[in-house]
N, C-alpha and C positions, 0 to 999 in steps of 0.2 A: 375819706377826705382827699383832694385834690388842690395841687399847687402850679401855676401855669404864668406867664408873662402876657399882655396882653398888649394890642398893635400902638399902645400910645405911652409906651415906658414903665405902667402900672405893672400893680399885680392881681393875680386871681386867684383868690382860695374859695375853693366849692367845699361847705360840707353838706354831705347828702342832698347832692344836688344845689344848692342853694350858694349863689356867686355872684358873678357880673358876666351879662351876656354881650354888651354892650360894645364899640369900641372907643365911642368916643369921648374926650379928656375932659368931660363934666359927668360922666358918669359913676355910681355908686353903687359898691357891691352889696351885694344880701346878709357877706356874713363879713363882721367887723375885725379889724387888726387893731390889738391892743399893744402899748407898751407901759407894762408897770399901771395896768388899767387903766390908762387913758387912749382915749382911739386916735386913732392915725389917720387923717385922711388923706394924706398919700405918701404914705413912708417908702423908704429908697432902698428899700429888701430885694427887690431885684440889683442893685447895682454893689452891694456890699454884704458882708456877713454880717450876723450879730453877733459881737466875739463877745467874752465873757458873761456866758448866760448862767442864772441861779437855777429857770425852771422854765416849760415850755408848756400851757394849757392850752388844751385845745377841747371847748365848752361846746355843745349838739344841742340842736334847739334854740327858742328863742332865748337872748338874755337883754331884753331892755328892760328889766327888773333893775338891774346892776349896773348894766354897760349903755343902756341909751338909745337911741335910733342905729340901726344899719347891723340890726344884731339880729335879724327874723331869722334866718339860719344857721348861728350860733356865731363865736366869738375865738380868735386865736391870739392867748393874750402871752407875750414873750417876759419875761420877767430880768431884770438885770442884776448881778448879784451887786447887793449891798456892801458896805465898811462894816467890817468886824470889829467890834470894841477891844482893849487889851489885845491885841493881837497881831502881829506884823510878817505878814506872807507877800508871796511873790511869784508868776510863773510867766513863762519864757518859751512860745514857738516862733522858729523859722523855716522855711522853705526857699531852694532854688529849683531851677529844669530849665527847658527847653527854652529857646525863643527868650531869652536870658529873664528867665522869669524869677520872681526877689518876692518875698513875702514876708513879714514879721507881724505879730500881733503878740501882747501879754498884759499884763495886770499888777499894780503892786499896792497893797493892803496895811495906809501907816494912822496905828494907832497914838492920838492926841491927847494924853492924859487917861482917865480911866472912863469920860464919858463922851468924849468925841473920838470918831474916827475919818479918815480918809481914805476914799480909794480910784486909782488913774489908772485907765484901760484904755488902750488904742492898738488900731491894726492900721498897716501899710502893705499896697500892693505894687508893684509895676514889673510891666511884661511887654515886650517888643510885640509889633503886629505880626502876625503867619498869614498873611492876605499883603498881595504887590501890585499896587496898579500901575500897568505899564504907562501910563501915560504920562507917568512924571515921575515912578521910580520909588516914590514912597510906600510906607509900609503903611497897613490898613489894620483894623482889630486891636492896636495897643489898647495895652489902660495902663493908670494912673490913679490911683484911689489911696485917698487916709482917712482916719475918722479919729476924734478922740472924745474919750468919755470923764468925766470928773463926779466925786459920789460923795456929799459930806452924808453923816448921822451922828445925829446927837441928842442925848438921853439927860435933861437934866433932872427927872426923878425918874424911878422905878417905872411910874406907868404914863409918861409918856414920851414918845418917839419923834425926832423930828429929823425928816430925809431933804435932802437937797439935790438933784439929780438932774448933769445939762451932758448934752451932746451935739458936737457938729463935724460933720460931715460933706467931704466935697471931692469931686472927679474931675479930671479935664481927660478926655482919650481920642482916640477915632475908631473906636469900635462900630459898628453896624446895627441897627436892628434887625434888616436882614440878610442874610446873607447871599452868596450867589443863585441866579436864578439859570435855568435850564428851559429852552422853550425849542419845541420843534415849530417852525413859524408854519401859522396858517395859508391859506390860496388866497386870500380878504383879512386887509390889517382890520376887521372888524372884529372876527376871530380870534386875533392876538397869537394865543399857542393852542397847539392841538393838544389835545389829552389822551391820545393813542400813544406816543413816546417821548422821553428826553433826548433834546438834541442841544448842541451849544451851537444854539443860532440865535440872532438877533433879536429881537424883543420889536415889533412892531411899534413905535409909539404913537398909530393915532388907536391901538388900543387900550390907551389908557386917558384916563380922562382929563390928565393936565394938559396934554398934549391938544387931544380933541377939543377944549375949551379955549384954546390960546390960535388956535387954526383959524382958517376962513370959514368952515366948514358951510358954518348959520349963514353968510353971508352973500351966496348964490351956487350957479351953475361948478364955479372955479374951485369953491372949497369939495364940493359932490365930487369933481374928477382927484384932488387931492387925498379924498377919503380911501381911492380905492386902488391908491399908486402903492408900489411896493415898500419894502422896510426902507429905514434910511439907509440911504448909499452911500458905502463907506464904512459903514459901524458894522464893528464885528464883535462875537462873546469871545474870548480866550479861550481855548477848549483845555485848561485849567482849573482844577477846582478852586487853587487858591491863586489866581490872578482876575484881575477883573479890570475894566477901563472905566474909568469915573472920570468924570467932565470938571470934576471938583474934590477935593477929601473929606470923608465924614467929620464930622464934629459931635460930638456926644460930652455935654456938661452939668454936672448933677450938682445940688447941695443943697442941704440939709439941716437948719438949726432948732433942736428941741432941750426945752428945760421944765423940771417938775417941782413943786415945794407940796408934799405932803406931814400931815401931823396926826397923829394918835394919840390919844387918850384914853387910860380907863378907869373910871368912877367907881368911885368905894361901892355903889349899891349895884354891882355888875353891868351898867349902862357903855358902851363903849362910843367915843366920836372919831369920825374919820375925816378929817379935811382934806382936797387934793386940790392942787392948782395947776395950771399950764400952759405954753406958748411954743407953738409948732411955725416955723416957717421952713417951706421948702420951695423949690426953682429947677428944671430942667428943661434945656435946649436939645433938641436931633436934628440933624440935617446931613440929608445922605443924596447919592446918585442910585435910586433904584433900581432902574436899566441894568447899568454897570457896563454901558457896550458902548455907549459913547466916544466918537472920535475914529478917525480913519487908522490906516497902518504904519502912517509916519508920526500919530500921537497928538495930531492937531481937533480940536476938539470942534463934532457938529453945531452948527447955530441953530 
C-alpha cells in the first residue's frame, strides 16, 4: 500500500496498485477512504492528523459488498475511538520546536450516568513560515490548523447501541503546494528548463501555459517574435532554498464539517440491524505564485 498527495489538495492511497492516477479535482480514486465506515469523498487527511484513533483497517480487494462504489481496490477505513460507558479518562499531548512551532492535541472521556457517555477530542497546530519572500518580507509555509471532535453513545438496553459522532475542521495558512523550483533555463522559452541540471535561474514563463494562453502568441507575426524572446527581464530565482519572490502570498484554506448517527440492534433470534447516517461538507481554496521569480531586484513586481 501506498500513500501520496496529489496536484489538487487530495489524496492518494494505492492498494496493490489500485488509486487515482488522475489530477484533476472531479476525480475518484479506485480504492475508498472510510471514516467510522462511511466513505469520504474528500476528506482533509492531507491537511491534518487523525488524532485519537480506536483502530486503523486497511481492507485488499474489492469491498462494495460492504463499503459501496470506489472500493474496486480495497478500502482504508479509520475508526475513531468511541465514549466508554462508567468510565472517566483523559490524555494530554504537546509539542514546541523550531520556527516557533506549538502543537496540542488530547481527549477527555466523561461518563453520564451508567448508560450514556461522552467524549471531546481536538488537536491545534501553529507554526511560523521557514520560506521569505523577498518581495515583501513575509513569511511563507506557515499553518494554522484545529479541529474538534464531539462523540455521544448511548445504550438504553443491553442490545442496543446508539452513536452520535460530528467533526469540524478548519485551516487558514500560506503554506504552498509546491515548493521552490530550480530550472536551468533553456536556448527557446519553448523549452522551459533543461533536464541536464539544476540551476536557480528564472523560469521562462511563455513555458507555461497560463502565460502562453494570456499572450498574443495566436494572434500573428508579433506574438511568434514574443514566443521566442528571452526570460522575463528583470526576474530573478533566489539562489536560496528557502527564499523565493512571489508576485503575491499563497493562500491555502481548508474546512471540513462531518457528522454521523449510527444505531445497532440485536434480536433475541441472533438477527442483528445496523443503521448508519451522514452529512459530509468540505471546501478548500489554493492559490500560489508558481514561478516564485516574479519581480525585479528592487521588489517591484513584473506585469
Amino acid at each position: 500500500m501506498g500513500f501520496s498527495k496529489n496536484n489538487l489538495t487530495g489524496k492518494n492511497f494505492q492498494i496493490r496498485g489500485f488509486g487515482i492516477c488522475l489530477i484533476a479535482g472531479f476525480s475518484v480514486s479506485g480504492s475508498a477512504m472510510n471514516i467510522n465506515d462511511v466513505y469520504m469523498n474528500s476528506p482533509r487527511i492531507c491537511e491534518t492528523e487523525y488524532y485519537d484513533m480506536e483502530q486503523v483497517e486497511i481492507l485488499r480487494g474489492p469491498q462494495g459488498t460492504l463499503f459501496g462504489r470506489n472500493a474496486t481496490g480495497g478500502v482504508v477505513n479509520l475508526k475513531t475511538a468511541r465514549p466508554i460507558l462508567g468510565e472517566f479518562g483523559t490524555n494530554i499531548e504537546a509539542q514546541v520546536g523550531n520556527y516557533d512551532h506549538r502543537k496540542i492535541k488530547g481527549a477527555i472521556n466523561i461518563p453520564v450516568g451508567e448508560q450514556l457517555a461522552v467524549r471531546i477530542a481536538g488537536i491545534y497546530l501553529d507554526r511560523d513560515g521557514y520560506s521569505e519572500n523577498i518581495n515583501d518580507g513575509s513569511d511563507v509555509d506557515d499553518r494554522e490548523q484545529w479541529s474538534l471532535r464531539g462523540s455521544i453513545r448511548w445504550e438504553p438496553t443491553e442490545n442496543t447501541t446508539i452513536d452520535l459522532n460530528g467533526h469540524y475542521f478548519d485551516e487558514d495558512s500560506t503554506r504552498t503546494r509546491s515548493q521552490k523550483q530550480l530550472c536551468d533555463q533553456g536556448p527557446n522559452p519553448i523549452l522551459g528548463s533543461l533536464p541536464t541540471s539544476l540551476e536557480f535561474e528564472p523560469i521562462s514563463a511563455f513555458s507555461t501555459s497560463g502565460q502562453l494562453l494570456s499572450s498574443d502568441l495566436l494572434l500573428g507575426a508579433l506574438g511568434f517574435l514574443n514566443f521566442f524572446a528571452p526570460a522575463d527581464v528583470g526576474a530573478t530565482n533566489p539562489d536560496d532554498f528557502r527564499k523565493v519572490r512571489n508576485s503575491f502570498p499563497p493562500q491555502y484554506t481548508a474546512d471540513e464539517t462531518f457528522v454521523m448517527f449510527e444505531v445497532q440492534h440485536e434480536f433475541a433470534n441472533g438477527l442483528s440491524l445496523n443503521w448508519l447516517g451522514s452529512y459530509q461538507e468540505s471546501n478548500s481554496r489554493s492559490r500560489q505564485d508558481f514561478n516564485g521569480v516574479s519581480g525585479d531586484e528592487t521588489g517591484s513586481v513584473l506585469q
